[in-house]
Each structure stands twice: as C-alpha cells, then as structure tokens.
C-alpha positions as CSV (number, residue, x, y, z in Angstrom):
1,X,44.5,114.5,63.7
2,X,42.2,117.0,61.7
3,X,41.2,120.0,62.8
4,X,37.8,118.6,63.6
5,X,34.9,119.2,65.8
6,X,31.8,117.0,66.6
7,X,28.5,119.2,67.2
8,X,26.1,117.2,69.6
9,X,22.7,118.5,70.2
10,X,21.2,117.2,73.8
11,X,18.0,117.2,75.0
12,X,17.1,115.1,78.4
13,X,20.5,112.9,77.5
14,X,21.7,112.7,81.3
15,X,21.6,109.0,81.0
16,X,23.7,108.6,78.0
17,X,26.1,111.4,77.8
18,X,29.1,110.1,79.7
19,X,28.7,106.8,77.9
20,X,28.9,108.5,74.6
21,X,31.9,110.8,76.0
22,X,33.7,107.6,76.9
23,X,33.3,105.7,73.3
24,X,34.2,109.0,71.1
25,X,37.4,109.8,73.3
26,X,38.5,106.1,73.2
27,X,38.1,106.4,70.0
28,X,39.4,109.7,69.0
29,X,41.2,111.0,71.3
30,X,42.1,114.2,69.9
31,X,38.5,115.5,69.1
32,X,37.1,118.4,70.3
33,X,33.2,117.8,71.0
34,X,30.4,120.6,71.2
35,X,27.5,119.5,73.3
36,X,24.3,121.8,72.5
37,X,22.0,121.9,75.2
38,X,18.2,122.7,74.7
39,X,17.7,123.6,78.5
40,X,17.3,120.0,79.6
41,X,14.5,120.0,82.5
42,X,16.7,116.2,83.7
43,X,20.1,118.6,84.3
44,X,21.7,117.1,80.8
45,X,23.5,120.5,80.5
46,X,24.9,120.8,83.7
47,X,26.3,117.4,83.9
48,X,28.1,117.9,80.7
49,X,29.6,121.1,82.2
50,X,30.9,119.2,85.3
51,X,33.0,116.4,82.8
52,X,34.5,119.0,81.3
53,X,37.5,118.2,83.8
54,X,37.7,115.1,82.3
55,X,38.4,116.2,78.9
56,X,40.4,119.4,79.6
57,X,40.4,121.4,76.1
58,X,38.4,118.8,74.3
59,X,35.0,119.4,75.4
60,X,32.9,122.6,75.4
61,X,29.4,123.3,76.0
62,X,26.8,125.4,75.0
63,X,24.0,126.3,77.3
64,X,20.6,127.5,75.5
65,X,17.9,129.7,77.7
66,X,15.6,127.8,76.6
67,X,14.2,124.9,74.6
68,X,13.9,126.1,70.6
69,X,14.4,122.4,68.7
70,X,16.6,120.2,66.8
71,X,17.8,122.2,63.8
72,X,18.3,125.8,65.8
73,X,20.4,123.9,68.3
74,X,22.7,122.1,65.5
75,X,22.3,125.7,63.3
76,X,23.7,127.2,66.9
77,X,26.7,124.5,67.2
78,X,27.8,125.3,63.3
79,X,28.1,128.8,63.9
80,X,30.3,128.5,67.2
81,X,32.1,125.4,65.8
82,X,32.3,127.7,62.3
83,X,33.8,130.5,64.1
84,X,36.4,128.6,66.1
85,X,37.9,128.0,63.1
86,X,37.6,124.3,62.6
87,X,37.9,122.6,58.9
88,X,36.1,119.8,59.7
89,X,32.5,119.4,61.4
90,X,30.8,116.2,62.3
91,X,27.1,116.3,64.0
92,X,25.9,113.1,65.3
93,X,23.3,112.2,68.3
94,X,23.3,112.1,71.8
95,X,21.5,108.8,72.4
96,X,23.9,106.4,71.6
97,X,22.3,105.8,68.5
98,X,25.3,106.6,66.0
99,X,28.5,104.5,67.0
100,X,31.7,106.4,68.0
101,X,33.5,104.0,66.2
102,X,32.7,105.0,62.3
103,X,34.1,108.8,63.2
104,X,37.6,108.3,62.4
105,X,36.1,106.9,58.7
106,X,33.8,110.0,58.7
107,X,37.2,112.0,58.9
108,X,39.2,109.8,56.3
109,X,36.6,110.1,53.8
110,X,35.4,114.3,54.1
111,X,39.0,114.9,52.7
112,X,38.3,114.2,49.4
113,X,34.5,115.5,49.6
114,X,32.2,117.7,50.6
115,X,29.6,115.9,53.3
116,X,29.6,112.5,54.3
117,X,26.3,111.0,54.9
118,X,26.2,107.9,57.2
119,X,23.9,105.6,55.7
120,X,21.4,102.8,57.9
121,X,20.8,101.7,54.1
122,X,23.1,101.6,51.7
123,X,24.7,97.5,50.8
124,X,21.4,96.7,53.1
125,X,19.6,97.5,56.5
126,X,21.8,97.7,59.3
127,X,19.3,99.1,62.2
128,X,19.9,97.2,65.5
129,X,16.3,97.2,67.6
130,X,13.4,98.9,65.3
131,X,10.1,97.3,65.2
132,X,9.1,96.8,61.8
133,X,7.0,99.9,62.1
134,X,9.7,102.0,62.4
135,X,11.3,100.4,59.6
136,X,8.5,101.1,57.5
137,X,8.1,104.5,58.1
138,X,11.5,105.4,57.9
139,X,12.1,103.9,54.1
140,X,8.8,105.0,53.1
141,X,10.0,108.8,54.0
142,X,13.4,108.4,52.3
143,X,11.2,106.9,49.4
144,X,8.8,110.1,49.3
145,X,11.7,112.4,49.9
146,X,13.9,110.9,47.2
147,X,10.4,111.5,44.4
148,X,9.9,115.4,45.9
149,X,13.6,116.2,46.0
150,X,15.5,114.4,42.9
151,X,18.0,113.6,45.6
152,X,19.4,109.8,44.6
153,X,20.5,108.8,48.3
154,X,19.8,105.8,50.5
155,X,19.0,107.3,53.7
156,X,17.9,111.3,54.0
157,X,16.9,111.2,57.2
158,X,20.2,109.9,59.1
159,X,21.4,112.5,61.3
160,X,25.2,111.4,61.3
161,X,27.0,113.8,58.8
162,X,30.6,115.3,58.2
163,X,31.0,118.5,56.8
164,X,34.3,120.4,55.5
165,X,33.1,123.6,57.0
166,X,33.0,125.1,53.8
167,X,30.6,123.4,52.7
168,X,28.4,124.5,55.7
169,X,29.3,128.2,54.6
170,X,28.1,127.4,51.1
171,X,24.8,126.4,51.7
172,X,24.6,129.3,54.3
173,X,23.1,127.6,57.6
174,X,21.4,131.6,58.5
175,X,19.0,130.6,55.9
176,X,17.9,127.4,57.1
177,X,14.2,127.6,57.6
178,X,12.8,124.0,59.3
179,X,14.0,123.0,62.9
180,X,12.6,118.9,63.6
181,X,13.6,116.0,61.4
182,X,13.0,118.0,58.4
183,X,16.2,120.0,59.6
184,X,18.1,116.8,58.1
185,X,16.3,116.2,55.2
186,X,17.2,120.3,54.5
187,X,20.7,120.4,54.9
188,X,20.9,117.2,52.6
189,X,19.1,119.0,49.8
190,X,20.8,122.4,50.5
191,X,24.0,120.6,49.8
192,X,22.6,118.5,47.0
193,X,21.2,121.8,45.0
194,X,24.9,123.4,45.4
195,X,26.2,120.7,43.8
196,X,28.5,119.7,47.0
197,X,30.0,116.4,46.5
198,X,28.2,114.4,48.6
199,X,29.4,110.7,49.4
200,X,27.0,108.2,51.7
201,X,29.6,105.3,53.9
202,X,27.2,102.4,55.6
203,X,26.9,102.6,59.6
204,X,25.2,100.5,62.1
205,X,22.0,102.3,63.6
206,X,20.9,101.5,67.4
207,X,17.6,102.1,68.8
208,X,18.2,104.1,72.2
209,X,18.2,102.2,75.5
210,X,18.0,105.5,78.0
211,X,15.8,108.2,77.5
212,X,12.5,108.7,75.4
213,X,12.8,109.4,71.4
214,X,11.9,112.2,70.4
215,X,10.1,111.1,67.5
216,X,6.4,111.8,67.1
217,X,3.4,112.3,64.5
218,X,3.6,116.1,64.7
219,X,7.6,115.7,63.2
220,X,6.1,113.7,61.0
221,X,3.9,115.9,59.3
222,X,5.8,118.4,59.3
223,X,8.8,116.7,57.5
224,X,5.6,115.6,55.1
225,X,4.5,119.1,54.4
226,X,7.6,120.7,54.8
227,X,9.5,118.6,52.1
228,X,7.0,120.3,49.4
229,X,8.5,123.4,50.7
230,X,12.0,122.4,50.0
231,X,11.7,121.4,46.5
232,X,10.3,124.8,45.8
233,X,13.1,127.0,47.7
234,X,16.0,128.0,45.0
C-alpha cells in the first residue's frame, strides 16, 4: 500500500458518510481518510468522530469553528495531510458522488505523474442521474474554461483528483485565492501553468441520493468571473 491519504471535505453529509466509509475501506483497506468538516448544523462532524472506532488509525477528523467553504476546507486538509508526511493525496466528495472503487487506479496511475484527474468525459459521458440541464451546463463550463485557460482537458470541474504531494507543494496551496467550484478549476490550472504532468483516467459520476447539492447560481458566477481572474494570475 502507498503512503496515501484521501482528503474529504463534509458539509451536512450525515446521511452518506458511513456509506462512503464502508465502500473506500472495502476497497482499500489500508487508507487513511481525512474528513474535513465545515461545522455541519445536521451533526456530520460528530458522527464521523464516533466511527472512528471502527477504523482504528485509519480515520481522522478535522473539526472547523465554523463554516468558511469548499476550497479553505480542502486547502485545510492538504496542509494537515501535507504535514503528516503522506506522498500521496487523493480528494474526492462526500456524497457518494465519486465511486470508491476507481481509488486503487488513482493510486496506480499518480506513480508515474503528477495529478490524476478523474474524468465524467473523456471516451464519452459517463454521469449516472443529471437532467440534461445539468449536463449542459456542466460542458459548456469546461468548454468556456478550456477557451480562458489554454488548458486541453475533458472535464475541469471534476473534483476527484490524486496528487503526489509534491506536486501540491509546487503550486503552493497558501496562495490559493477562490474557495467554491472555482477552487477546482484553480488547482487544475495552478498545476497546468507549472507544467505538472497531468494525466485525466475516465470515472463514473453519480448524482447524490441524500442530502441537498450544493450547487447554485451564485457558484456559478463566480467560477464565471473568477476564471478571468485565473488566466491573468502568473
């Protein structure tokens, strides 16, 4: 097994956590997992601290005060997964929405490269339970992303990655500026203008069935306006 670590941001996940614990840990046994809590108001935080004593020395939480978004809860996992000392750092979602069973692939393939990206897009769609809307939306942003940022990859919004952690060190996570969706699209492009080698496998994308997305117009916009702000960062 690698010395590897999976970074898990939660916010209202109650419903799905233990699930997800369940499918990683029949899956990998060996993994140690990092769940990031934003303050959950549905107890999310807590419950992960009580199954700790099912996965003695595998699973570790952090507790935030309060709730400060996406990116500064994965930016808070790096750092603690960074200075544990782990070569090997995979982020994925809470919802059930990125499939357990692609990790030890993740891990196969970040030996020989920088970041993995696991792609809903590449050899074809593979998103289980999206209207078309959501379909729409989601390759016209990788579409308008792709023309801002010179970036040549089929999905760069996915928010299933694995990272040699030197890689995370290069593109210095301290100086990460955006904290929604954008937060994905910025560590992509971070790693893209370092000239990391980047490789993008194919995974199978499911739409959540517990909990409310967190997905809105506001994100939207943002990750609109915000992409502008990448391309002229150095």
């Amino acid at each position: 097994m690698l010395n590897a670590a999976a970074v898990i941001p939660t916010y209202n996940e109650r419903e799905n956590i233990g699930q997800l614990l369940e499918r990683i840990y029949a899956c990998v046994p060996d993994l140690h997992v990092w769940i990031v809590d934003d303050n959950s108001p549905d107890g999310t935080g807590n419950y992960a601290e009580q199954l700790r004593s099912q996965y003695p020395g595998r699973l570790f939480v952090i507790h935030r005060e309060r709730k400060t978004g996406f990116g500064q809860a994965c930016i808070e996992g790096f750092s603690r997964t960074l200075a544990a000392g782990y070569d090997y750092i995979l982020q994925m979602d809470a919802d059930l929405s990125h499939d357990p069973q692609c990790i030890p692939g993740f891990l196969k393939e970040v030996r020989s490269c920088d970041l993995v990206i696991g792609s809903r897009y590449v050899g074809g769609i593979r998103i289980m339970g999206w209207a078309l809307w959501r379909l729409i939306l989601s390759s016209a942003g990788t579409w308008y992303v792709r023309r801002v940022t010179g970036m040549r990859l089929t999905d760069t919004t996915t928010g299933y990655l694995c990272w040699r952690a030197l890689a995370l060190k290069v593109i210095g996570i301290d100086r990460l500026f955006s904290n929604g969706y954008l937060f994905l699209v910025e560590l992509k492009y971070k790693a893209f203008r370092q000239g990391l080698r980047i490789r993008e496998i194919p995974i199978v994308f499911y739409e959540r069935r517990f909990g409310r997305s967190k997905l809105d117009w506001n994100i939207v916009l943002e990750a609109l306006v915000g992409v502008f702000r990448l391309r002229l960062t150095r």
